[in-house]
N, C-alpha and C positions, 0 to 999 in steps of 0.2 A: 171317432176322430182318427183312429190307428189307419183305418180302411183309404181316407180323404190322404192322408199322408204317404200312405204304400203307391197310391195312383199319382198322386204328385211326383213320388222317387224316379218310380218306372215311367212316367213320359219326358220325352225330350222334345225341347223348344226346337223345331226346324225350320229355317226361314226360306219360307214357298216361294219368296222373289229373292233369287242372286242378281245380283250386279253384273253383267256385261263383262265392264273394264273394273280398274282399280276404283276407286275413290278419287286417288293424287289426279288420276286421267283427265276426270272431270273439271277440277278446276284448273289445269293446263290448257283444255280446251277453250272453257269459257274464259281466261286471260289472253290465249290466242286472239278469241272474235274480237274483244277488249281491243288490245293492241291492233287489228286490221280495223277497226272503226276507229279510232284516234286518227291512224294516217288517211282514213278516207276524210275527219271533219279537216284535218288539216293542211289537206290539197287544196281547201276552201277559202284558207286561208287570202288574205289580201287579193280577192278578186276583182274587185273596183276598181284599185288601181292598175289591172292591168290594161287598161284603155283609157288613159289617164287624158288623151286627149277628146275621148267621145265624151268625155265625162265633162270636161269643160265647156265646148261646143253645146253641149247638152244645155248646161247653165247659164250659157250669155244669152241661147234663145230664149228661156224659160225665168227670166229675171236674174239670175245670180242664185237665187236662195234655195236649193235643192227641197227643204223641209218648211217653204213659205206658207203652204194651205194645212198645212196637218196641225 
């Protein structure tokens, strides 16, 4: 047992993969992508109305009811 413990003492844990960056880098970066996808769903935003009048035109031809067959 003395043997298994003397070889445990003298090796040392070395971590074969470093890191790059920090740690903190990481998730700065991935709240970046985060944040530039929010303003891209968001440019999305209120699309329809902005052709507020094809959109009507659209529906006097078509009966009125946008959602009548579904």
């Amino acid at each position: 047992m003395s043997l298994v413990t003397a070889i445990l003492a003298e090796t040392e844990t070395v971590n074969a993969r470093e890191l790059p960056i920090e740690p903190f880098f990481y998730g700065l970066i991935a709240f970046s992508i985060f944040i530039v996808l929010a303003f891209v769903a968001a440019s999305y935003r209120d699309v329809a109305n902005r052709h507020r009048a094809k959109a009507e035109a659209y529906a006097a031809r078509h009966g009125g009811d946008a959602h009548a067959g579904h």
